[in-house]
matplotlib code that plots the C-alpha trace (Angstrom):
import matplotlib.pyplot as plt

x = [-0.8, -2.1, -5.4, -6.7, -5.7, -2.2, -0.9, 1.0, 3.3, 1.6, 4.0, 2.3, 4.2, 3.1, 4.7, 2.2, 3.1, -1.1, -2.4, 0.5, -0.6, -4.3, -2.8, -1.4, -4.5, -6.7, -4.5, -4.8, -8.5, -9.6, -7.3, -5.8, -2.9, -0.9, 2.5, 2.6, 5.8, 6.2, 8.1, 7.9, 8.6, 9.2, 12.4, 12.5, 9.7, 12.2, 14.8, 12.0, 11.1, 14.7, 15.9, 19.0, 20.4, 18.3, 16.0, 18.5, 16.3, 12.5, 10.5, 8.6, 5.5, 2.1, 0.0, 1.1, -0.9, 0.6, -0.1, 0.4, 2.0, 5.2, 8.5, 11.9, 10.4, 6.6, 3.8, 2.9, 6.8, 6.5, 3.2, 4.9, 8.0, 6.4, 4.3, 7.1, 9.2, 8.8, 9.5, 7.5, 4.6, 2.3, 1.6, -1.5, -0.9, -3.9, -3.7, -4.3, -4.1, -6.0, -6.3, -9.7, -8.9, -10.3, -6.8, -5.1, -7.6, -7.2, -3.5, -3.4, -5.0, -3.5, -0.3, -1.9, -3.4, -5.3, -7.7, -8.2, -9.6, -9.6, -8.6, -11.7, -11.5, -13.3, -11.4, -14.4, -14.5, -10.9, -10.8, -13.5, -11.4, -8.7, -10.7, -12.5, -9.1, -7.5, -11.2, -10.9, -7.1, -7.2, -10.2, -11.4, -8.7, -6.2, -2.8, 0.1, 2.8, 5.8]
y = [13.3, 13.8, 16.1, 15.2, 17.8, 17.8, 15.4, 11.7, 9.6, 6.0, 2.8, 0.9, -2.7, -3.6, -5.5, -5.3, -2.3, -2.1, -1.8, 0.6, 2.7, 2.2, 3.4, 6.5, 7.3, 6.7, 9.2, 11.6, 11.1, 11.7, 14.7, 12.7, 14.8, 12.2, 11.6, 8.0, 6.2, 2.7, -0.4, -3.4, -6.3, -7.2, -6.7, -3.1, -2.5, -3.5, -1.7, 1.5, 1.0, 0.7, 3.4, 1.4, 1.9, 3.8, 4.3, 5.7, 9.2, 7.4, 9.2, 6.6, 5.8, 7.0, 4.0, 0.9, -0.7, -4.2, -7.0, -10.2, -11.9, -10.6, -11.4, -11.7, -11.5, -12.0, -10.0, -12.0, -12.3, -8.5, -7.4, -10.2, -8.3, -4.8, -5.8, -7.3, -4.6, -1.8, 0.7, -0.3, -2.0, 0.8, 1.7, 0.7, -1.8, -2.5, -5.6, -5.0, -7.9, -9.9, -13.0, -13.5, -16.6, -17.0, -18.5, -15.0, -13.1, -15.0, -15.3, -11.8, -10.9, -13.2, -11.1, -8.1, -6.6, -3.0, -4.1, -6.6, -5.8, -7.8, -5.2, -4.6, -5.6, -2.5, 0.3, 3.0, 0.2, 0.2, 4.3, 4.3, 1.7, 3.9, 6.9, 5.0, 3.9, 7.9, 8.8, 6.4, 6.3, 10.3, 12.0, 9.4, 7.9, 9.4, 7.7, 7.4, 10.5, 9.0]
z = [13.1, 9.8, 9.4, 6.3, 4.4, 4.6, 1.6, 2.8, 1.6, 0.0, -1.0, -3.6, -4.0, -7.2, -9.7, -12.6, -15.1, -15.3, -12.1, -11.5, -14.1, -13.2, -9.4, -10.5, -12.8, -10.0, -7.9, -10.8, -11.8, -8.4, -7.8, -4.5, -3.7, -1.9, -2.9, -4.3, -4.1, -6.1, -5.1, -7.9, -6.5, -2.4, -2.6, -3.4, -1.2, 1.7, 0.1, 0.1, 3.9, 5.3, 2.8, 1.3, -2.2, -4.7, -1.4, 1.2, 1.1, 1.0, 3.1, 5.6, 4.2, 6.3, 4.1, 1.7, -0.7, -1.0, -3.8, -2.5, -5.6, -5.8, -7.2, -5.1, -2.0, -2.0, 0.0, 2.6, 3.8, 3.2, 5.4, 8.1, 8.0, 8.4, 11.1, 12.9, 13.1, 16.3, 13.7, 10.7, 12.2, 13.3, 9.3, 8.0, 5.0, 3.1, 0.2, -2.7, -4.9, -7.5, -4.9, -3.7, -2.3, 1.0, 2.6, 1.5, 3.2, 6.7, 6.1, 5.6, 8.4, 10.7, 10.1, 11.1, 7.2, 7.8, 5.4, 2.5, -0.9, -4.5, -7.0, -9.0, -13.1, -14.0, -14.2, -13.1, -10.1, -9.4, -9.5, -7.0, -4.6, -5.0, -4.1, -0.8, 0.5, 0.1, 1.6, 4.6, 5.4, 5.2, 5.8, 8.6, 10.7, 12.3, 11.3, 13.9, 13.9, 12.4]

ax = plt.figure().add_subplot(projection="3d")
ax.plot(x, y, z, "-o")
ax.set_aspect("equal")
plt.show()
């Protein structure tokens, strides 16, 4: 069980250089000590989750951040194959994506999405996503033991 002060692992699936480097700004800016992990494109977030190839010695992720749009194999395949699988499904996935559109939202949660947010365009507004999810995900749940 994590206790809020003890650092976790976060999978960010993004495939946009930008709001990857926003991402790990936002870690840095607001001194979250989590240890982030990147995947860029569904594909390689599989790879992350079952540990094959480059991956084999991922740690299992205790929170992903997931962009919808993505190349390969694309987010909503991804969060439906996470949340169908005994093993994977238990961690919270929260999207993070630049869809607002209200079909993504209801599709997303459908297959089970912790949460849904449209990445901000302002980067003070972004940081402070960033800094509410850490908040929430760490300080006030309690995330299943691995």
């Amino acid at each position: 069980m994590m206790d809020g002060k003890t650092p976790i692992d976060v999978l960010l699936v993004e495939d946009d250089a930008g709001d990857e480097l926003i991402a790990r700004e936002a870690f840095e800016q607001n001194k979250i000590r989590n240890r982030l992990h990147v995947a860029h494109d569904g594909q390689e977030g599989l790879d992350f989750l079952y540990q094959r190839g480059e991956f084999a010695d991922a740690p299992r992720p205790d929170l992903i951040l997931l962009d919808l749009n993505l190349p390969k194999y694309d987010g909503r395949q991804l969060l439906e194959q996470i949340k169908n699988d005994s093993e994977l499904g238990s961690i919270p996935v929260v999207v993070l994506t630049s869809s607002g559109l209200e079909e993504d939202i209801l599709h997303s949660y459908s297959l089970h999405a912790n949460a849904y947010i449209t990445k901000p365009v302002n980067l003070d507004q972004f940081f402070k996503a960033i800094r509410q999810i850490d908040s929430f995900f760490v300080e006030v749940v309690r995330l299943p033991p691995h």
